[in-house]
N, C-alpha and C positions, 0 to 999 in steps of 0.2 A: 285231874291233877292240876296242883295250882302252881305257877310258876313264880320265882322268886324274882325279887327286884332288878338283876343283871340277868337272868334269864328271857326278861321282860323285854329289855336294854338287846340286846341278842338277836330277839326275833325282829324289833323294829329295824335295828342296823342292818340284816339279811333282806328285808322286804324294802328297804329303802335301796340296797344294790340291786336284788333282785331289777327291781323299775327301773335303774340305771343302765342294764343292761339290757334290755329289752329295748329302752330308747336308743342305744348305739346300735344295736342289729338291725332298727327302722333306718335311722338315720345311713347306714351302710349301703342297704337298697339305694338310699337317693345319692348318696356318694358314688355309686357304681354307675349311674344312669347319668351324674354330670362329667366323669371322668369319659362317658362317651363324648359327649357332647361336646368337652376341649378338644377331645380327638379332631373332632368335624371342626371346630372353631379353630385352629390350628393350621387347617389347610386354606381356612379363607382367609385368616390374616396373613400365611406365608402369599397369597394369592396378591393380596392388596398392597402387600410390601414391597413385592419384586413389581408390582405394576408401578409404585410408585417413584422408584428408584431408575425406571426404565424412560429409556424416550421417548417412547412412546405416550406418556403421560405429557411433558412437555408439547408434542405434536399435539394432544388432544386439548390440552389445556390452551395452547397457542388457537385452535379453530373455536374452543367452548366463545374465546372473546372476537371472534369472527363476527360482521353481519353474517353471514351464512348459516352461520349456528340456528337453530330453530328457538326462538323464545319459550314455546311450549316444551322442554327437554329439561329436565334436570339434570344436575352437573356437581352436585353437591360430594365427589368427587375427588374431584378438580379442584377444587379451595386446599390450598397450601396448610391453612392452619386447620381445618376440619380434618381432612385424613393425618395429617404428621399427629394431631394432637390425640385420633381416637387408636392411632397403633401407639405413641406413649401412654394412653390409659391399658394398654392390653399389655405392654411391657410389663407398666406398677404390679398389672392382677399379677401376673407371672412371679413377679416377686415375691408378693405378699403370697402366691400358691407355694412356692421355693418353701419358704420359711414357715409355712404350715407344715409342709410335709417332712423339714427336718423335725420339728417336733414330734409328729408322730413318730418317726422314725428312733428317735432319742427314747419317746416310752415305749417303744418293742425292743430294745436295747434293753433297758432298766431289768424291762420284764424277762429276758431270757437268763 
């Protein structure tokens, strides 16, 4: 059987979704395995937040510039702008996740 020139057209567009979906059900897998992993990463930034917010950072940060402090310790920490600056990068992801996931949201909307 020979197919005509939009039947042709037809089977390309099909096999061209076809592989379209096939790559979203791959890509899902790893969607599901990072949607763990913010779980986990969630609890260390609420961990680092509350440490940093607390006095106890102050206390530690006030002994990190002690002689007493061990020179061999790292303390990387304790820098004001290192940890404020690496929980404003995890806010930005947060955002930028927000506004991914309204988008999907918006095409499972479209689509129902």
């Amino acid at each position: 059987m020979t197919l005509n020139e939009g039947e042709q057209q037809q089977l390309e567009r099909i096999a061209h979704y076809e592989q379209l979906m096939a790559e979203l059900a791959e890509d899902m897998e790893d969607l599901e395995e990072l949607l763990k992993t913010l779980q986990e990463t969630q609890q260390t930034a609420t961990a680092l937040s509350e440490y940093y917010s607390s006095s106890n950072w102050m206390l530690d940060k006030d002994f990190s510039e002690s002689e007493r402090f061990p020179e061999s310790r790292t303390s990387g920490v304790l820098s004001e702008d290192g940890l404020y600056n690496l929980l404003g990068e995890y806010y930005e992801a947060g955002v930028c996740l927000m506004e991914q996931g309204l988008r999907m949201i918006k095409l499972g909307r479209e689509e129902s």
